[in-house]
C-alpha positions in Angstrom: 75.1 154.7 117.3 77.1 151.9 118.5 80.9 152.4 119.8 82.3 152.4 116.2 80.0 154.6 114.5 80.5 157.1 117.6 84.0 157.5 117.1 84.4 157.5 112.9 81.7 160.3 113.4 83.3 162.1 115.4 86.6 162.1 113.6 84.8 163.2 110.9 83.3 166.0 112.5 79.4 164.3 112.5 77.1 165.3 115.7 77.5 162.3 117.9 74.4 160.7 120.2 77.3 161.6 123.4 81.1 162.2 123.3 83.1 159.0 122.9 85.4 157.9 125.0 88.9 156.5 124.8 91.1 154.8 127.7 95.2 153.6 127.7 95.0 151.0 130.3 98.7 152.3 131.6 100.4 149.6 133.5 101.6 152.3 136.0 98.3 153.5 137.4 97.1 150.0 138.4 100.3 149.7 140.5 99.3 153.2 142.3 96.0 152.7 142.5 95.1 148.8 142.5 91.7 147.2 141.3 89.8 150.9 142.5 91.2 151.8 139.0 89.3 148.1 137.3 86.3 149.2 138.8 85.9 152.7 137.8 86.9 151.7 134.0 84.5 148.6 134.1 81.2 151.2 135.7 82.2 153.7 132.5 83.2 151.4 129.9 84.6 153.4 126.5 84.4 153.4 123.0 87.9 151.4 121.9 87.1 148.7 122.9 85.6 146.4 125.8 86.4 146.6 129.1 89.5 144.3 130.2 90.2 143.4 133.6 94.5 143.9 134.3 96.2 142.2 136.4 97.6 144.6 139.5 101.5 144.3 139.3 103.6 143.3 142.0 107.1 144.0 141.9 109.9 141.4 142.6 113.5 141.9 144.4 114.9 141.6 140.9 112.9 145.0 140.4 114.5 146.4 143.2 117.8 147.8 143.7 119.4 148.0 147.5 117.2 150.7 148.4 114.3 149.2 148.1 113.6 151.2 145.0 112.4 150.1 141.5 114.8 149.9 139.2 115.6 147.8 135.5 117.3 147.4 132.7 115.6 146.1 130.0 117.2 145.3 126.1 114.1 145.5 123.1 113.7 144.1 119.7 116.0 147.0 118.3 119.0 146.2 121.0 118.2 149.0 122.7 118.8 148.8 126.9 116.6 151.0 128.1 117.0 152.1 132.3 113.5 152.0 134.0 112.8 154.3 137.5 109.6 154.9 137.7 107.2 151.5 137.1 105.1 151.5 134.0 106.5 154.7 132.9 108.6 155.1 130.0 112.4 154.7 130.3 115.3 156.6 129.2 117.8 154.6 126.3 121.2 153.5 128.2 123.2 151.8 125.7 122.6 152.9 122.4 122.6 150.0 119.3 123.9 152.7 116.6 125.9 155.6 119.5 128.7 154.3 116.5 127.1 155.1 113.4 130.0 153.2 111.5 127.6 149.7 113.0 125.2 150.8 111.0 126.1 148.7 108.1 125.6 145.7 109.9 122.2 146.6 111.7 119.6 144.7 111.3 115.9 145.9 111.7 113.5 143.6 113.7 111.5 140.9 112.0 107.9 140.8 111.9 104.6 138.5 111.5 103.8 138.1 108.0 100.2 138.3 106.3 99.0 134.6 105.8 100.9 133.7 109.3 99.4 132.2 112.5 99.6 135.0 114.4 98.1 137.1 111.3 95.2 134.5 111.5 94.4 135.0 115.4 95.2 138.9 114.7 92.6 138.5 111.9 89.6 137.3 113.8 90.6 139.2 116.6 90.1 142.3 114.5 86.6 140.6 112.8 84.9 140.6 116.5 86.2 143.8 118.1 84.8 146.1 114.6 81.5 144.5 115.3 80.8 147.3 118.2 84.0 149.2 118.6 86.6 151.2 116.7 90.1 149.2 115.9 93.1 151.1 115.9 96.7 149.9 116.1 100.1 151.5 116.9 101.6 151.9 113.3 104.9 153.5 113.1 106.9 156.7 114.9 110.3 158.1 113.4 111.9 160.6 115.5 111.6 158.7 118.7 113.1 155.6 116.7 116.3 157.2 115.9 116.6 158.8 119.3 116.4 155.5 120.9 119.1 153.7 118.5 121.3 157.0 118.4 121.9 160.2 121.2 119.7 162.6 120.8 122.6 164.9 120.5 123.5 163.0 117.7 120.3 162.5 115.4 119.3 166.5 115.5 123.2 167.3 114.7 123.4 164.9 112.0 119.7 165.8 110.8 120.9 169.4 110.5 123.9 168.6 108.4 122.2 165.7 106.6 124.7 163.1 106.7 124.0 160.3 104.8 124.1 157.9 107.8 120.7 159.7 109.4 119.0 159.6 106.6 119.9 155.8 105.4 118.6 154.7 109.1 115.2 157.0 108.6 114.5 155.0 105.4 115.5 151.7 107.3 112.8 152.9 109.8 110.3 153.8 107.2 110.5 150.8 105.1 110.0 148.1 108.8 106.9 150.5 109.0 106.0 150.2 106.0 105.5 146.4 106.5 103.7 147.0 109.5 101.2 148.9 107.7 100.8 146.1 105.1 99.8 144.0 108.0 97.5 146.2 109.6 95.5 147.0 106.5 95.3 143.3 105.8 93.5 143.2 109.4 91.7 145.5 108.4 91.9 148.0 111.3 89.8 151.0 111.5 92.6 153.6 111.9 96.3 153.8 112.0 98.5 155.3 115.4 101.5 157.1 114.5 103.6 159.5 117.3 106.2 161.5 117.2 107.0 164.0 120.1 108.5 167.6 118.1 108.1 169.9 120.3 109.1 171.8 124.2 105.9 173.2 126.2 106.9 177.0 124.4 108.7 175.8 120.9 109.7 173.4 118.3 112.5 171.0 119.0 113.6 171.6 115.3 113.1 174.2 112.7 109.5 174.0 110.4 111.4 173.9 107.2 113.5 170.7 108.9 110.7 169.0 109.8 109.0 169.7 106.5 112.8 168.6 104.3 113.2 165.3 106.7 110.0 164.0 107.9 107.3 164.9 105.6 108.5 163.2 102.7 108.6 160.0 105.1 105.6 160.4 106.4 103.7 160.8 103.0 105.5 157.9 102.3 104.2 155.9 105.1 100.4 157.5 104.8 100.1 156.9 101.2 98.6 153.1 101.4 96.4 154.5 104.4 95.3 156.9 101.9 94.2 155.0 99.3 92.3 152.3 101.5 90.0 155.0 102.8 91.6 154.2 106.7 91.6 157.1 109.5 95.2 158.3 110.4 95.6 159.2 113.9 99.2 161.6 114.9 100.2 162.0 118.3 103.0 164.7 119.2 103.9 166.2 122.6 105.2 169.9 122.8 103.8 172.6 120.7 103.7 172.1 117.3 101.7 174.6 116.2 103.4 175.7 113.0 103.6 172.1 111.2 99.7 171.0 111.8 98.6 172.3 108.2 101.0 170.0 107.0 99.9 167.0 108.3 96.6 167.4 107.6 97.6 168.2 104.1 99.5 165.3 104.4 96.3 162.7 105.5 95.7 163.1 109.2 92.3 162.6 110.1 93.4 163.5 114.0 95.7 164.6 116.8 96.8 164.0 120.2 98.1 166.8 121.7 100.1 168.2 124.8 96.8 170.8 125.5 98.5 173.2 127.8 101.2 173.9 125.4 98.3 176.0 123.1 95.8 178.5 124.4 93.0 176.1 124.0 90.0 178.4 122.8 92.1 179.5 119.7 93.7 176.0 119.5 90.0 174.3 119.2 88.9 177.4 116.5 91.7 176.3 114.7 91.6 172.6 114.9 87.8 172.8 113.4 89.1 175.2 110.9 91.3 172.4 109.5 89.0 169.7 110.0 91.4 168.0 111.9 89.9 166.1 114.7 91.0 166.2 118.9 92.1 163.4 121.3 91.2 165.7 124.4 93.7 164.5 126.8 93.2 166.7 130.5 96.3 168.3 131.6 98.1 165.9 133.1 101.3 167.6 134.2 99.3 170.2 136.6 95.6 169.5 137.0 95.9 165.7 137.3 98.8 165.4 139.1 98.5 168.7 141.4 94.6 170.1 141.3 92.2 169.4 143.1 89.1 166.9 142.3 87.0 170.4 141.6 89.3 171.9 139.5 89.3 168.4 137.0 85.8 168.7 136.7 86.1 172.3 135.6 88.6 171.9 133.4 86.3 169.0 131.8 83.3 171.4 131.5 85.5 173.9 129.6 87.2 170.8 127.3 83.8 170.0 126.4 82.1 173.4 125.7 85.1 174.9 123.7 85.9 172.1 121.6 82.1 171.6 120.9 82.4 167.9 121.6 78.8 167.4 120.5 79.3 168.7 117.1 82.3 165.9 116.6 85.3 167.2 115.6 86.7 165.2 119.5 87.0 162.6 122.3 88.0 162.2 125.4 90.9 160.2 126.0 92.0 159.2 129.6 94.9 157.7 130.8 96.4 156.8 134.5 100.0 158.4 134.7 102.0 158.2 137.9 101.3 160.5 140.3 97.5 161.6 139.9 95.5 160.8 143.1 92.8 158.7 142.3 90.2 161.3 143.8 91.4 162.8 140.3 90.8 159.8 138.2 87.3 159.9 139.8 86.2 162.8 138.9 87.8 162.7 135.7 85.8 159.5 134.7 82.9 160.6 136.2 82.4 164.3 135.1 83.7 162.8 131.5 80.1 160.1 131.9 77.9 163.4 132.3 78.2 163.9 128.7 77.6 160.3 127.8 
């Protein structure tokens, strides 16, 4: 098996020849950790791609505020000013483009590439020689984190619950830039599509099943359909515990999940995974073991990832990721305990 072939079988619950293997180059641990963490991912490369050398970043005085602390503001695509504290790591929204959801009328959605245009072309070919050995996917769309960085939370779950036509005339703005995106990415021709949306606390759902279920789900069918019909892998990611709403999405097309693992009680969790046929992005506890364990207790917690999820039947992957605070005595034996079963 080559690097592609690895992972489709594996999504698709097919023994693999050894458990692929995903990394997120996250800008944040090669500030903390430097080119130790460019070496360890180029001696075990993974199965997403080839390995790619990052630059280690080095923060300016315009980072810094008068402490000596990092610190931005930065405004995105959507007019959102998002305030930054920790480097690499995701911020928090500070000025919101829609806190007034009388603006909404004259909001504009981002523009995009078209199909046919340069950067189409170059994405094209890029595409062509990356599927030759390793799996494609691409970041395709999210829609609660969307409105909650154009609107207060307080705002999008209040007006969700009383259905206001405002919420529900921005979700279908949302859907329908998606929607676009998606065009373009099956053009490509990418292997599968990324979508995320976070739902859930570590104990509970932020919102009630049968919200999710009126709100979302018709928008995500919506958004899957075209995935659907091409025969393309859909890929769901969704911190929190969202235990009660993971029949729907595979009934609504979702090939696999990345989830928040310590939310669940993972031996029951895996049974019922396989049970659905939906696949597992096995992503180590990273708010405890990672951050606070000790190099011994990664690689035990890897051994047990491994045997209960059956990785060698398919069905999972491991998927790694450098998030701020891990000591790299962690990453280590992380990456290297993950190698014993490759």
């Amino acid at each position: 098996m080559n690097s592609r072939e690895r992972v489709n079988a594996a999504i698709h619950f097919k023994p693999v020849d050894k458990v692929p293997l995903q990394y997120n180059y996250t800008p944040v641990g090669y500030f903390e950790h430097g080119d130790k963490l460019n070496e360890l991912y180029k001696a075990y490369p993974d199965d997403f791609g080839p390995f790619e050398y990052k630059q280690v970043p080095v923060l300016t005085k315009n980072q810094l505020d008068e402490n000596g602390n990092y610190h931005e503001f930065k405004k995105d695509e959507w007019d959102t000013v998002w305030e930054y504290r920790i480097y690499g790591i995701a911020g928090i929204p500070h000025i919101y483009p829609l806190s007034d959801m009388g603006k909404l009328k004259d909001y504009i959605v981002p523009s995009q590439p078209d199909i046919g245009s340069e950067q189409f072309l170059i994405d094209k070919q890029q595409a062509v020689e990356h599927k030759k050995n390793y799996y494609l996917s691409r970041f395709a769309g999210t829609i609660i984190e969307k409105l909650k960085a154009l609107c207060p939370d307080e705002n999008v779950y209040c007006d969700m619950a009383e259905g206001t036509k405002e919420i529900n005339q921005l979700a279908d703005m949302i859907v329908e830039y998606y929607e676009k995106k998606i065009q373009y990415l099956l053009a490509i021709d990418v292997d599968g599509f990324y979508f995320g949306d976070d739902y859930g606390t570590e104990k509970s759902m932020l919102l009630s099943p049968s919200l999710w279920r009126s709100f979302f789900k018709p928008r995500w069918e919506r958004l899957f359909e075209p995935i659907k019909k091409a025969g393309k892998n859909i890929h769901f990611h969704s911190c929190g515990y969202v235990l009660p709403i993971l029949e729907d999405l595979k009934e609504l097309g979702v090939h696999s999940i990345w989830p928040q693992l310590p939310a669940y009680d993972m031996v029951e969790f895996a049974k019922y995974c396989r049970s659905l046929k939906l696949a597992v992005a096995i992503h180590t506890d990273r708010a405890n073991v990672m951050t606070f364990g000790t190099p011994s207790q990664v690689k035990d917690l890897v051994k047990k990832e491994y045997e209960v999820f059956r990785m060698q039947e398919g069905g999972s992957w491991f998927y790694v990721e450098a998030d701020n605070g891990f000591p790299f005595e962690n990453m280590e034996a992380l990456v290297e305990t993950i190698a014993q079963y490759r």
